[in-house]
Every structure is written in structure tokens, then in C-alpha cells.
C-alpha positions as CSV (number, residue, x, y, z in Angstrom):
1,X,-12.2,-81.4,-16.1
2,X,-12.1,-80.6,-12.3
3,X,-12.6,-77.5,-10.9
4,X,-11.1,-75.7,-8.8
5,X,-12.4,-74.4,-5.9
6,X,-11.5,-71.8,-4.0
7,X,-10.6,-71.7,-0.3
8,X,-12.8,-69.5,1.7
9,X,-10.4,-67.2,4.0
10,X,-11.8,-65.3,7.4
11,X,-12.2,-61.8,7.2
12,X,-9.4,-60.0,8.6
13,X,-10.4,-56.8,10.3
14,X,-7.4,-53.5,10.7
15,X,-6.9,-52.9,13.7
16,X,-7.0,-49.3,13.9
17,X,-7.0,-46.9,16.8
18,X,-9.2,-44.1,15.6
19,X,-9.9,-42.9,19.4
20,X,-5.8,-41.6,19.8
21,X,-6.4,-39.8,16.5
22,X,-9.2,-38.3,16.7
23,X,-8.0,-36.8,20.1
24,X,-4.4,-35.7,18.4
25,X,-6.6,-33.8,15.9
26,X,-8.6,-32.0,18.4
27,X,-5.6,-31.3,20.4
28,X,-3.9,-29.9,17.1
29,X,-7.1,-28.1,16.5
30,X,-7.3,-26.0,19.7
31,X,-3.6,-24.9,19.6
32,X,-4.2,-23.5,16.0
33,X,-7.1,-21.5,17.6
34,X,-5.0,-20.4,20.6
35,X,-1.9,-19.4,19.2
36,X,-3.3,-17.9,16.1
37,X,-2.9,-13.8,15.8
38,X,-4.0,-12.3,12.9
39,X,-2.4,-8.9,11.8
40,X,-3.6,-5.8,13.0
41,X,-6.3,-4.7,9.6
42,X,-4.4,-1.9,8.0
43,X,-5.9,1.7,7.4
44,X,-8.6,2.2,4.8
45,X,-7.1,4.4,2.0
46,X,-9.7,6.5,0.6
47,X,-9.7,6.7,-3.0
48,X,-12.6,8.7,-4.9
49,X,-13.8,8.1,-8.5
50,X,-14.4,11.3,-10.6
51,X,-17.8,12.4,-10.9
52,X,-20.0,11.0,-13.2
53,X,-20.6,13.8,-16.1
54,X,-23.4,13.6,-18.8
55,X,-23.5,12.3,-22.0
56,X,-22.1,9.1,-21.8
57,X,-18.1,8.1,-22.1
58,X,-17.5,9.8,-25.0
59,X,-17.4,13.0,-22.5
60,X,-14.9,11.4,-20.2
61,X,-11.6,11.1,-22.4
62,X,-9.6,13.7,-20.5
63,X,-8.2,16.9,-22.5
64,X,-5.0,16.1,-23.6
65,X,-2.4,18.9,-22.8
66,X,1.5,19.8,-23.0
67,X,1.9,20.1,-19.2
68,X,2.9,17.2,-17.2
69,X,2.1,17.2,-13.4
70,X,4.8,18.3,-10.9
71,X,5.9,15.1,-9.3
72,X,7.3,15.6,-5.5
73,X,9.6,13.0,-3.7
74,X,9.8,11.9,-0.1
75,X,12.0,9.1,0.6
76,X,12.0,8.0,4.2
77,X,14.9,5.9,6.4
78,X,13.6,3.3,8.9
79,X,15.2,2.8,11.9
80,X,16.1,-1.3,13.3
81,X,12.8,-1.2,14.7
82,X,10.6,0.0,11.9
83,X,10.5,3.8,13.2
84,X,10.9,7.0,10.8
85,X,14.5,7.6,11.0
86,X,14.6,10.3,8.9
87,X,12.7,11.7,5.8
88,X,14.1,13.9,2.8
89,X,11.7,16.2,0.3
90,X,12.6,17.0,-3.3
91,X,11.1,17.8,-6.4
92,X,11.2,15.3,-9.3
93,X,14.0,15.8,-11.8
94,X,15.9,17.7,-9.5
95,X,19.4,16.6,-8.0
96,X,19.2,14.2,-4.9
97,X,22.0,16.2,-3.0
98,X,19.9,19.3,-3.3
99,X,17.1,17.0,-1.1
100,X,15.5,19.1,2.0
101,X,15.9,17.5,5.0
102,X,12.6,16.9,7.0
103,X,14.1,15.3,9.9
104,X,11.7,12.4,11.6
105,X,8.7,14.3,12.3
106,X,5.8,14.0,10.6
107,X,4.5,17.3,11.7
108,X,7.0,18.6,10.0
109,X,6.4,16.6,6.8
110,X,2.6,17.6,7.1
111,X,3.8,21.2,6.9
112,X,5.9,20.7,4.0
113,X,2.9,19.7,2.2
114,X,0.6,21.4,2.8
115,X,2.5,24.4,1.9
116,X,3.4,23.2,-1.0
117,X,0.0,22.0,-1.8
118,X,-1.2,25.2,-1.4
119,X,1.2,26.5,-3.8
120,X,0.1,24.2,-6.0
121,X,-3.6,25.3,-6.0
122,X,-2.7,29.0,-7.0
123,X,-0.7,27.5,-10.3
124,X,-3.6,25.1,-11.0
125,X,-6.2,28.2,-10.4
126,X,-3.7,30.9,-12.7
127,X,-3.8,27.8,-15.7
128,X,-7.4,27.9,-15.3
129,X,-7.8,31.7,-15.7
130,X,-5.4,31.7,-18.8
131,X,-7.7,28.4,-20.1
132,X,-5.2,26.0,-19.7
133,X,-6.0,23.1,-17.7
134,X,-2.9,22.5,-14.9
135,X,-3.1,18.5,-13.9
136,X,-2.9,18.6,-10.1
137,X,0.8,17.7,-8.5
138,X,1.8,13.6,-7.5
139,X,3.4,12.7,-4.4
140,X,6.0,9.8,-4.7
141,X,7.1,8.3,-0.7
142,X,9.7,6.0,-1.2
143,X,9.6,3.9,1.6
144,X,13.1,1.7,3.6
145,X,12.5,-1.6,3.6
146,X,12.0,-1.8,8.0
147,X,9.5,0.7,8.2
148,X,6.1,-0.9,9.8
149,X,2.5,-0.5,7.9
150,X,1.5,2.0,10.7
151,X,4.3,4.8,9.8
152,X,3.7,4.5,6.0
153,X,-0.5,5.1,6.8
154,X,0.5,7.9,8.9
155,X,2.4,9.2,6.1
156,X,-0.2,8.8,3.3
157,X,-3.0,10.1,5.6
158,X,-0.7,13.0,5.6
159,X,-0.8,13.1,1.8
160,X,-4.1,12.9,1.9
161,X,-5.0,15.7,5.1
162,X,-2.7,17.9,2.7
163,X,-4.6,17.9,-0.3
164,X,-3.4,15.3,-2.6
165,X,-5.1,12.8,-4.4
166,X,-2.2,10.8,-6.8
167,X,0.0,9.3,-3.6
168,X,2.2,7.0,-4.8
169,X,4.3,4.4,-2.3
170,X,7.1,2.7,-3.8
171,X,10.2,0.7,-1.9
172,X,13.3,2.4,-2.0
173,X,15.1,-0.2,-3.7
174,X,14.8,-0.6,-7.3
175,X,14.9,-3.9,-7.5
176,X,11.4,-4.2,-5.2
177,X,9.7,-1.4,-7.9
């Protein structure tokens, strides 16, 4: 029986031009870098834990009362270019054509608040005198769908300058909630 032998063949080397590529990908690489703007970092929201209180958890379960907290609304319109068109103040539960109109300024809306805030305090410091505990009121902004990051940071700064604690922002449309 004869063998076969096999035929020997040259190496064939690839001819491949890694000098062009490597200069595409550093060329790629710097307009990345150039061109590349990263968002403005939002504003820090502050949020604060309760206080720690002795005796373990068993002493944090909050007291469970008949009261609900007063929920307040502020929906606010953008403009085309992302501005406060125009913001509207209500209480929640009560009838949207009865809304107060707050115009564009948030000065006035700070006002509003605060006032109202304040108001706030006196009923949660009568509950407390009677020995009923009053849960502190929530603040719903229900933000258009243009209005930039900066405006809706303004407005919960606001919120937040005014006294309240549970701010909630939602979109405006329903179908973003």
C-alpha cells in the first residue's frame, strides 16, 4: 500500500494594512473627545431621613391615624422653549376650574407657599395640642412636557425654601405617570 504524501504549500502571509487603521481609530478617537458635551449635573435635592429614636425598630412603626395629609397641586405650562409659561395652584380634590392662577413667576409661587405652609403649621401645632398627630401637607407639581431641568429645580427648591418635605413631580400627562 502506498502512501500518500502530502504536498508541502508556502506560507501565505494577509496582507493587511494595520498603519491606515490604526490612524482611522485615533482620528475617530479625538473627535469623540472634542465634540463630546456632557449635560449640565442637575441640582442636588436634599432629602433627610427621620431621626434615629431609641429602642430599636419596633419604636419606628408610625401611629396610625384617621387624618390623611392635605395634598396641594401646582401644574405648570412650558413655553416652545422650555420656559414657565404659566403655573395654576389648587388643593387636591377640589374642582380644576376653581384653580388659582399664579401667572409665570416663581416669586409669586414661593409666596403662595409659604403662606400656605404657614397655615399649615398652626393646624399641625392645634392637632398636637388636642393630642392628635396632623401628618404635614404634600406638594404635587405637575410638570409640561418642554419645561427644562433648571425651571423644575427652581420650583422644587421653592418647595423646599417654603417648608415642605413630601414634593412630588409628576408629568402632566397621564400616560408618562
Amino acid at each position: 500500500m502506498a502512501r500518500r504524501q502530502r504536498m508541502k504549500t508556502e506560507e501565505v502571509e494577509p496582507d493587511l494594512p494595520i498603519i491606515p487603521m490604526l490612524d482611522m481609530s485615533f482620528q475617530l478617537l479625538a473627535f469623540f473627545i472634542i465634540t463630546f458635551h456632557p449635560a449640565p449635573t442637575e441640582g442636588q435635592i436634599a432629602m433627610q431621613l427621620p431621626p434615629a429614636e431609641q429602642g430599636g425598630p419596633s419604636t419606628n412603626i408610625p401611629s396610625i391615624t384617621d387624618e390623611k395629609p392635605k395634598k396641594y397641586i401646582v401644574e405648570v405650562t412650558a413655553t416652545e422653549g422650555g420656559a414657565i409659561a404659566r403655573m395654576t395652584f389648587r388643593e387636591d380634590g377640589s374642582a380644576e376650574e376653581g384653580s388659582e392662577d399664579l401667572g409665570a413667576d416663581v416669586k409669586t409661587y414661593l409666596t403662595k407657599i409659604k403662606s400656605l405652609y404657614e397655615t399649615e403649621l398652626k393646624r399641625i401645632e392645634a392637632g398636637k395640642a388636642s393630642g392628635r398627630e396632623v401628618p404635614p401637607p404634600k406638594l404635587t407639581l405637575k410638570i409640561g412636557d418642554r419645561l427644562l431641568q433648571a425651571y423644575v429645580m427652581q420650583l422644587f427648591d421653592a418647595g423646599v425654601q417654603a417648608g415642605f418635605s413630601d414634593i412630588a413631580p409628576i408629568p402632566t400627562d397621564p400616560r408618562k405617570q
